[in-house]
N, C-alpha and C positions, 0 to 999 in steps of 0.2 A: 504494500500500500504506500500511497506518497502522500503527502500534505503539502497544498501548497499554502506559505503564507504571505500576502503581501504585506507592504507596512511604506511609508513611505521617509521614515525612518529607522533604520534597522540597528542603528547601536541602542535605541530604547531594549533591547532585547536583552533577557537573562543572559550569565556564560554559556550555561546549560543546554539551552536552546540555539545559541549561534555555533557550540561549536559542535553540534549536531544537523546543523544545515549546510544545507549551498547555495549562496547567496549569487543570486541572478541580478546584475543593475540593471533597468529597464528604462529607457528614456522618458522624457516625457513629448506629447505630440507638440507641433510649432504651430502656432496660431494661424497659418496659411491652411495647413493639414486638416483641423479644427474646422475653420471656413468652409473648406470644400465640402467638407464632412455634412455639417449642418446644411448646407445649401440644399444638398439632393434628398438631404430625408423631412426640411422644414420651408414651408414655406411665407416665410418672415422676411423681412425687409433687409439689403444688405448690411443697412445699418445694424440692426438688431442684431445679426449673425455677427458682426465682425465685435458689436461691444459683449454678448457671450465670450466669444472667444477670447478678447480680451483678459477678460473677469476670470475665468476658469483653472486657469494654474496650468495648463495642459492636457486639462482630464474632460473630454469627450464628454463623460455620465453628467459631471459638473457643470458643461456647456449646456447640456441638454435640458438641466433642470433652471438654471438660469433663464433660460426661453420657455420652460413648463411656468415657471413660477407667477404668479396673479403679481406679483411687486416688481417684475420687472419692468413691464410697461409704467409704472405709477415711478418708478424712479428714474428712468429714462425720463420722462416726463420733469419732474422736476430738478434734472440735471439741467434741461432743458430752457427750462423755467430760470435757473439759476442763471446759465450763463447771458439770456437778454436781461436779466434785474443789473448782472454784473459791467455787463456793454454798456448802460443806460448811467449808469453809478448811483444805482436805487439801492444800496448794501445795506438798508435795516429790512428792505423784504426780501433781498439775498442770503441774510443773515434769520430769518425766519424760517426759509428752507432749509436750511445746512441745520435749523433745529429740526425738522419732521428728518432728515436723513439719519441724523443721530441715534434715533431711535430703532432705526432695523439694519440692515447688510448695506453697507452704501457703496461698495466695489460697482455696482451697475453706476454707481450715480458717480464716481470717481471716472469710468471707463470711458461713459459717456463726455465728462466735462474735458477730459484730456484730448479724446478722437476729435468735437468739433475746434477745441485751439488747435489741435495739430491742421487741420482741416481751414480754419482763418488764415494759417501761417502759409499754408501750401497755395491756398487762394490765391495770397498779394504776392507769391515765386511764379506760380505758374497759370494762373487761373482755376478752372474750376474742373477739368477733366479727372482728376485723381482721387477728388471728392470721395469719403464715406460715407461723410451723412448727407448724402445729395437730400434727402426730404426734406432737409432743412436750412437750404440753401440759402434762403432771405435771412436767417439769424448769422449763417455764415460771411453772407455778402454784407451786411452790417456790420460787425465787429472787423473785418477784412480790412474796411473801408475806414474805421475808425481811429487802429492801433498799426503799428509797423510788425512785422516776422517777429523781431530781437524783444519786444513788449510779450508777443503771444506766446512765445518761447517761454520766456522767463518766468508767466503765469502758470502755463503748464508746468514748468520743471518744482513750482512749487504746489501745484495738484497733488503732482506724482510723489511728491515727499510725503506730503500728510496723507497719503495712499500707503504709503510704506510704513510710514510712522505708527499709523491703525492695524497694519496687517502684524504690526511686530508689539500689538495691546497696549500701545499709549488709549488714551482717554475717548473716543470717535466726538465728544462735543468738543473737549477742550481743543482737540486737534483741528476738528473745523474752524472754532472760533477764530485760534491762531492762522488758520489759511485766509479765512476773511481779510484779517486784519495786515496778510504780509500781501495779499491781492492788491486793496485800497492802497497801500505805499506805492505798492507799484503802479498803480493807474491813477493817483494821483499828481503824476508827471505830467499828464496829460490830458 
């Protein structure tokens, strides 16, 4: 008989137990791979597929339930919602939303805020053929038009920190707050 066990941590494991196995590494899939994947089995928007695949760490089951899930639409949604409050520099009902995210998984809502700045930045380099979130091209051609690449960079790369920062169990409000708050510096240049 075999056992397979997976883990995606394998020093968590007794001696007992490692040194009686054989430890298989197994990659994880790339977010392209992911893409494809979801395309031919769901029929969702590319945006949606590609902010799953985002979200999911690599794991296909993960992608899958990210697009099953009733909250992902609602936070797609008010990622949404965030980045024209943020365009506009309306930051207490920016900072309203970043509180309903606090409250549940906000990796959709991080996935999303990051794709359309990347999506602004690529706008004002090349136009709009390489678009993700083509559905939302008017919020795109908005902030595009408003902020330079080196501004929507800059915002993203701090998205993606208090993305990070959550994923490694800092505070998900305090962490929002502070992304607000290093946001407004930033686009208060401007």
């Amino acid at each position: 008989a075999y056992i397979i066990i997976t883990a995606s941590n394998g020093d968590k494991f007794i001696e007992t137990i490692k040194s009686r196995a054989v430890t298989v590494q197994i990659g994880t899939n790339t977010i392209e791979e992911i893409s494809s994947y979801l395309k031919s089995k769901y029929k969702h928007t590319e945006a949606e597929i590609a902010v799953a695949a985002q979200c999911c760490a690599g794991s296909i089951g993960r992608a899958e339930e990210i697009l099953e899930s009733k909250d992902f639409v609602k936070n797609r949604e008010l990622a949404i919602d965030f980045i024209k409050y943020i365009i506009e520099k309306n930051y207490s009902t920016a900072y309203d939303i970043v509180g309903k995210v606090s409250k549940g998984d906000p990796m959709v809502f991080f996935a999303t805020v990051s794709g359309i700045l990347r999506d602004m930045a690529i706008y004002n380099a090349a136009g709009d053929g390489r678009l993700i979130n083509i559905d939302k091209k008017d919020i795109i051609v908005r902030g595009a038009s408003r902020y330079p690449e080196n501004v929507l960079v800059r915002i993203a790369f701090i998205v993606e920190k208090a993305a990070g920062n959550i994923s490694g169990n800092a505070s998900k409000r305090q962490t929002l707050d502070a992304m607000i708050v290093m946001i407004t510096e930033e686009l208060a240049k401007w």
